[in-house]
C-alpha positions as CSV (number, residue, x, y, z in Angstrom):
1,X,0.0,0.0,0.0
2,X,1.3,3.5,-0.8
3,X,0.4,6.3,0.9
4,X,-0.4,9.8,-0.3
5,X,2.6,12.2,0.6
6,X,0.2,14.9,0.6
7,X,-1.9,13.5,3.2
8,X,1.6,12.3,5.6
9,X,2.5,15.8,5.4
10,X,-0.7,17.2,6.4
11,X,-0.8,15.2,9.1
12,X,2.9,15.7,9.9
13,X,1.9,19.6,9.8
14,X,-0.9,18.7,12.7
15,X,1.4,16.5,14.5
16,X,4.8,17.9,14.5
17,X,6.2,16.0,17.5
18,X,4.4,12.6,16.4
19,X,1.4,11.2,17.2
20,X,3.2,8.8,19.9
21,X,2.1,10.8,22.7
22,X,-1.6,11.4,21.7
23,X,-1.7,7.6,21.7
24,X,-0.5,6.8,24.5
25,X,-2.5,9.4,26.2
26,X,-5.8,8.2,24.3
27,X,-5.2,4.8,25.5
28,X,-4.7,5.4,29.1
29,X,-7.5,7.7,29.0
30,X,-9.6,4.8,27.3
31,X,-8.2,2.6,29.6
32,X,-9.5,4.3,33.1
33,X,-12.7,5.1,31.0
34,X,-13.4,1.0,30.8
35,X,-12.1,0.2,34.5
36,X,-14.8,2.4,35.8
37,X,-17.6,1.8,33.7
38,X,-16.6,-1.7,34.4
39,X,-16.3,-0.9,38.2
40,X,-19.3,1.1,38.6
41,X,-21.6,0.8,35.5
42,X,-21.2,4.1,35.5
43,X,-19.8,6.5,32.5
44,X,-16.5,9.0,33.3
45,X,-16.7,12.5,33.3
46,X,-14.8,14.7,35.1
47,X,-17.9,17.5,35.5
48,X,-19.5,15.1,37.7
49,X,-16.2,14.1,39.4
50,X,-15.8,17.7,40.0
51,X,-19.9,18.3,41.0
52,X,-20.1,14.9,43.4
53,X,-17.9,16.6,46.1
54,X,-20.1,19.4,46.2
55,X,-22.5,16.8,48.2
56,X,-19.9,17.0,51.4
57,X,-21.1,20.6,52.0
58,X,-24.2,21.0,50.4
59,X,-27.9,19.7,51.2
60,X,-29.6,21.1,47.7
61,X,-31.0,18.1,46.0
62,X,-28.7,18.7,43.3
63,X,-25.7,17.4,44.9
64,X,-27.5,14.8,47.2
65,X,-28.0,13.0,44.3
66,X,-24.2,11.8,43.9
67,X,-24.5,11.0,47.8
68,X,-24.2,7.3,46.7
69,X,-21.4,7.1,44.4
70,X,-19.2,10.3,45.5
71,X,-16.7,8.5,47.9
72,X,-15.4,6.8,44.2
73,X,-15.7,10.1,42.8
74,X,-13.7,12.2,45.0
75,X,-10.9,9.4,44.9
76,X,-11.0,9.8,40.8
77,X,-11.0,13.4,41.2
78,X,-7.8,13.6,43.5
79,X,-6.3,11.0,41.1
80,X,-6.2,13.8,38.9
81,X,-4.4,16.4,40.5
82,X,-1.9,13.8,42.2
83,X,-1.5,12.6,39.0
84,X,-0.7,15.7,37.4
85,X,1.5,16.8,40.3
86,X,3.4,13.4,39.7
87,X,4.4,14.0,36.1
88,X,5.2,17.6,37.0
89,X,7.5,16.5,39.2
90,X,9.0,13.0,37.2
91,X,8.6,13.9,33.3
92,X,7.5,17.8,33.0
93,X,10.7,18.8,35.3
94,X,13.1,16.2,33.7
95,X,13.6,14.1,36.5
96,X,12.7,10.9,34.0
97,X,13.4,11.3,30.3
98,X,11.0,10.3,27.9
99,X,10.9,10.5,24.3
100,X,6.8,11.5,24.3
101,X,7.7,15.0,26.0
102,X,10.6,17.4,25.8
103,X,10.7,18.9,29.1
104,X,10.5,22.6,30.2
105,X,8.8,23.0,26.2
106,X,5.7,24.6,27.0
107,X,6.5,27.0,30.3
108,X,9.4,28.1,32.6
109,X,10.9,25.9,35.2
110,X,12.1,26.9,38.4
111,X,13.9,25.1,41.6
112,X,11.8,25.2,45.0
113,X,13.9,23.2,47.8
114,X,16.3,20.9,45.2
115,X,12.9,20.0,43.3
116,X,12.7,21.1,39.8
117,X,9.2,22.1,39.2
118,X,7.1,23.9,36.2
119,X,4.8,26.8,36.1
120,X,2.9,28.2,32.3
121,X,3.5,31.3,30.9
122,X,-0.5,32.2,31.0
123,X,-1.6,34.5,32.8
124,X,-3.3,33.9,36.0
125,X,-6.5,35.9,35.6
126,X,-6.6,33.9,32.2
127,X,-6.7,30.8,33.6
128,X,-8.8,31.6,36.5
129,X,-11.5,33.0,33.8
130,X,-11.0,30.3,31.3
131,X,-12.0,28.0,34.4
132,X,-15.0,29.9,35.2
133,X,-16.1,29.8,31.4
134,X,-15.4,26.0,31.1
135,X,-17.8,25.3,34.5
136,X,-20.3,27.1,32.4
137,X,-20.0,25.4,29.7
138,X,-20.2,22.1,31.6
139,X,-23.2,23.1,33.3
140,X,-24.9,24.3,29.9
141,X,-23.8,21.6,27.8
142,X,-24.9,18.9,30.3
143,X,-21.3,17.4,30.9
144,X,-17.9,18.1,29.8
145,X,-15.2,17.1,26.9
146,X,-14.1,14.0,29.1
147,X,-17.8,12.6,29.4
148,X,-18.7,13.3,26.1
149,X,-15.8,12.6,23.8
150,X,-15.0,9.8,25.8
151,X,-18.1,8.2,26.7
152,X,-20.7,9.9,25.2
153,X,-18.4,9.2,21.4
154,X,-17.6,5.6,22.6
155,X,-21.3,4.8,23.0
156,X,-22.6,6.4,19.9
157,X,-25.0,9.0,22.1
158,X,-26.2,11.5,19.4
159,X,-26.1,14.4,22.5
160,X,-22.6,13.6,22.9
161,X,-21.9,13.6,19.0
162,X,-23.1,17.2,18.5
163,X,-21.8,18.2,22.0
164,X,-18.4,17.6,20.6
165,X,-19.0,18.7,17.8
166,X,-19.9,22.0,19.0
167,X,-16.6,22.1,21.4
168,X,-14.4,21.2,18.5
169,X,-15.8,24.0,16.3
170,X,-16.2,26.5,18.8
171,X,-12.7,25.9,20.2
172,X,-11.0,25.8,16.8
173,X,-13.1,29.1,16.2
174,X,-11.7,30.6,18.9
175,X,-7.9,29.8,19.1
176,X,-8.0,31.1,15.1
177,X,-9.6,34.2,16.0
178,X,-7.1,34.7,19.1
179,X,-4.4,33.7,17.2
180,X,-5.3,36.3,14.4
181,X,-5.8,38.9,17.4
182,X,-2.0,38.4,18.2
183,X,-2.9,37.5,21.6
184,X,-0.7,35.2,23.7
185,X,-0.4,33.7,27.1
């Protein structure tokens, strides 16, 4: 089989460090995904994650609702920040070498105590507002992009379909119009 050299260089222009990483992130994405469905018989997303601990300190029927389930939940959601803090502090500052990242590509590190550690270059107020706008857009579109594109994709749900759709053309949308702004972190 030949393949089209227009078509490996268009997708060497979208992928310019490989596609290595992406698939080894999809897969251990995919993989968590099926352990707790399989678990729980219930789908990931990290909106609801995020919502279920809400339940500790609140009594509106909104939140009582994960009562149930949320001891899982909160255990997934701090799996998330440890995790991140773990590759910060193992890949991101260089500590292990990998060939799926280059470290200190994407921010500035720094030393705190003999630890090498990693902060971005965006703003603060920009990530606190782009936080707020994506709990928003959680709470509008009925999940988020970990609950539909995983999940929601996996199991054919037409909501999920058009939901990422819409993310995917809204967020394409808007990093071409900020990029033709000039704006940058």
């Amino acid at each position: 089989m030949v393949a089209d050299p227009v078509l490996l260089q268009a997708v060497a222009d979208l992928f310019p460090n490989g596609i290595s990483r992406y698939a080894v992130g999809g897969l251990l994405v995919g993989l968590g995904t099926v352990v707790i469905y399989a678990g729980t018989g219930i789908p990931a997303g990290a909106s609801t994650f995020l919502e279920s601990t809400l339940s500790y300190v609140s009594d509106r029927s909104r939140f009582q609702r994960y009562v149930g389930s949320r001891d899982w939940r909160l255990v997934f959601t701090a799996g998330i920040v440890l995790g991140a803090l773990a590759f910060a502090a193992t890949v991101q500052s260089g500590a292990i070498a990998t060939s799926l990242y280059e470290p200190g590509t994407t921010g500035r590190l720094y030393e705190v105590a003999g630890v090498t550690l990693w902060t971005t270059d965006v703003q603060p107020w920009r990530l606190f507002v782009g936080g707020i706008l994506v709990g928003i857009g959680t709470r509008i579109g009925k999940g988020c992009t970990s609950g539909h594109g995983v999940c929601g994709v996996g199991s054919a749900s037409r909501t999920s379909l058009v939901g990422v759709a819409t993310f995917l053309t809204v967020a394409i949308g808007t990093a071409q119009v900020v990029a033709a702004l000039g704006v940058s972190p």
